[in-house]
C-alpha positions as CSV (number, residue, x, y, z in Angstrom):
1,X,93.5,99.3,-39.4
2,X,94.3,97.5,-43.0
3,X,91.4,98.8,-45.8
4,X,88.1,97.4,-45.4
5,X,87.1,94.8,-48.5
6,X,83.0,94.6,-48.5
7,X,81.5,91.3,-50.1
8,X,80.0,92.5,-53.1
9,X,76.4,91.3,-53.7
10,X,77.7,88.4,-55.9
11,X,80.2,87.1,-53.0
12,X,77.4,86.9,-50.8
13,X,75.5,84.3,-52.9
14,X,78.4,82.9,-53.4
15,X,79.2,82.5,-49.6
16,X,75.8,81.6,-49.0
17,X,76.0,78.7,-51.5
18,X,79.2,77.6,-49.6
19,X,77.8,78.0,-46.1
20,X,74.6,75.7,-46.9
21,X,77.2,72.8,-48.2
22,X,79.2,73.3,-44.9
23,X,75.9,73.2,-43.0
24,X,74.7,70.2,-44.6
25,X,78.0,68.4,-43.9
26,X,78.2,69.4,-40.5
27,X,74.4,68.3,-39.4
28,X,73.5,66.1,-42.4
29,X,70.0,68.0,-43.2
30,X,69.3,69.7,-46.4
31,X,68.8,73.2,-46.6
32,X,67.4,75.1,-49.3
33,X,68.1,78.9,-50.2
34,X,65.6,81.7,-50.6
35,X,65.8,85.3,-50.6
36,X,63.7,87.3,-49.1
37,X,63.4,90.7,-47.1
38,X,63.0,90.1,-43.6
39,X,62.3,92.3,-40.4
40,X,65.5,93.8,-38.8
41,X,64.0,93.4,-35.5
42,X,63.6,90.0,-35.5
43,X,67.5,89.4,-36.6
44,X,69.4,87.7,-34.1
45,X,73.2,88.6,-34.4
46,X,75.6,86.0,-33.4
47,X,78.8,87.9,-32.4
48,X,79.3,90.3,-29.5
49,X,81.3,92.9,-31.0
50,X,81.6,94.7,-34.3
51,X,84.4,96.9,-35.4
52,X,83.5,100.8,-35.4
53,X,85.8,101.9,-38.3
54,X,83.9,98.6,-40.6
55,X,80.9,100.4,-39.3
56,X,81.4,103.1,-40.3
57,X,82.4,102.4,-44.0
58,X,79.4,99.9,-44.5
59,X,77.3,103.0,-43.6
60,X,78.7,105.1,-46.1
61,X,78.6,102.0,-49.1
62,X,75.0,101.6,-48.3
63,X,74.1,105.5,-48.7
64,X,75.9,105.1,-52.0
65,X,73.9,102.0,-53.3
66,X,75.7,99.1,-51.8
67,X,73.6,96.2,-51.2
68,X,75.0,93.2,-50.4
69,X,72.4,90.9,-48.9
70,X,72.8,89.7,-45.6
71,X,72.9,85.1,-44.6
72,X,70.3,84.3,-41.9
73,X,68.8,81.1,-41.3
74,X,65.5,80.7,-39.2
75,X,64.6,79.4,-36.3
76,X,61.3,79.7,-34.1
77,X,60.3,82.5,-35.6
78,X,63.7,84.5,-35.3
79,X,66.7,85.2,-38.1
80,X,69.9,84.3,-36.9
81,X,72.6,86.2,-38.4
82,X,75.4,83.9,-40.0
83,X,76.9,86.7,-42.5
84,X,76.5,90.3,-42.3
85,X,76.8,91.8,-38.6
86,X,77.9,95.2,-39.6
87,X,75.7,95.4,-42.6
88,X,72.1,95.0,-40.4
89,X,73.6,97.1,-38.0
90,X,74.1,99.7,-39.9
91,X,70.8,99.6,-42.0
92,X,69.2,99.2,-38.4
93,X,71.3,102.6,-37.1
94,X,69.7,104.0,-40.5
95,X,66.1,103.4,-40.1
96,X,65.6,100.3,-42.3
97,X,63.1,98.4,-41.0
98,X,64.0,95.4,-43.2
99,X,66.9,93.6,-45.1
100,X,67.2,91.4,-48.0
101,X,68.5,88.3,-46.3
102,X,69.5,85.1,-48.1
103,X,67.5,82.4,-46.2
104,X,69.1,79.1,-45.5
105,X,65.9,76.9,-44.8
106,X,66.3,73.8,-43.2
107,X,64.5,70.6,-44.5
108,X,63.4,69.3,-41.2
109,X,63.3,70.9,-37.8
110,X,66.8,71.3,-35.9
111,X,68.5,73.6,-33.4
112,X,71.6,75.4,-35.3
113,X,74.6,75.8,-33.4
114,X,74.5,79.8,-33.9
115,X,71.4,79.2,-32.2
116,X,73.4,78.6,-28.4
117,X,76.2,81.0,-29.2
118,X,73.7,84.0,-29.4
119,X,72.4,82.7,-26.0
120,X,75.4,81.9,-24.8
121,X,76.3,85.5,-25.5
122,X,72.8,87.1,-24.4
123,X,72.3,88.3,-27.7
124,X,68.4,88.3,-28.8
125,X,68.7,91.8,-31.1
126,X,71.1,93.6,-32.9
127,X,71.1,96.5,-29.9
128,X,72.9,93.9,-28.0
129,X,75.8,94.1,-29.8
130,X,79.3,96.3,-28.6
131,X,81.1,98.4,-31.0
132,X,84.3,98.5,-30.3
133,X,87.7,101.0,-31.5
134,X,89.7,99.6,-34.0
């Protein structure tokens, strides 16, 4: 395994910023951005599987100070994760309760496309994800 590079705090407003314009291009809605902390257990992740050794490091960073917030955008009353699987998980495996989350907030009411892959993967908590060797 190659070494880890986190997003620092500033790359993830950064990334936010650029995942609201893609957003907006792809379904043609404005979205706005808030931060906010939100409840762990009611973040939806998006992807199966997250890498153990990653894991494992993010853990680490974040009982050192690291705090890069984590992209969600809501949806019936749910966060779905769009950036920042292995850091919930491992504030969750921590004890957090919650996360500062950068909120991308649709304008008007419509069903993101992270929405169906989490079903599609039968993902509805952060326990339902695999971690898997590197």
């Amino acid at each position: 395994m190659g070494k880890i590079i986190l997003i620092t705090r500033q790359g993830a407003f950064k990334r936010a910023e650029r995942i609201k314009r893609e957003y907006e291009a792809i379904y043609g809605i404005e979205l706005g951005l808030e931060r906010d902390f939100v409840p762990l257990d009611g973040v939806v992740p998006t992807q199966a599987e997250l890498s153990e050794g990653k894991l494992l490091v993010v853990i680490q960073e974040i009982k050192h100070g690291y705090d890069a917030p984590i992209i969600v955008i809501p949806y019936e009353g749910r966060y779905y994760l769009i950036d920042g699987h292995h850091r919930a998980f491992a504030l969750k495996k921590l004890g957090f309760e919650r996360v500062e989350a950068i909120l991308l907030k649709p304008m008007r009411e419509f069903m993101p496309g992270i929405v169906k892959t989490a079903k599609k993967e039968g993902l509805k908590r952060l326990e339902d994800v695999k971690i898997v060797r590197d």
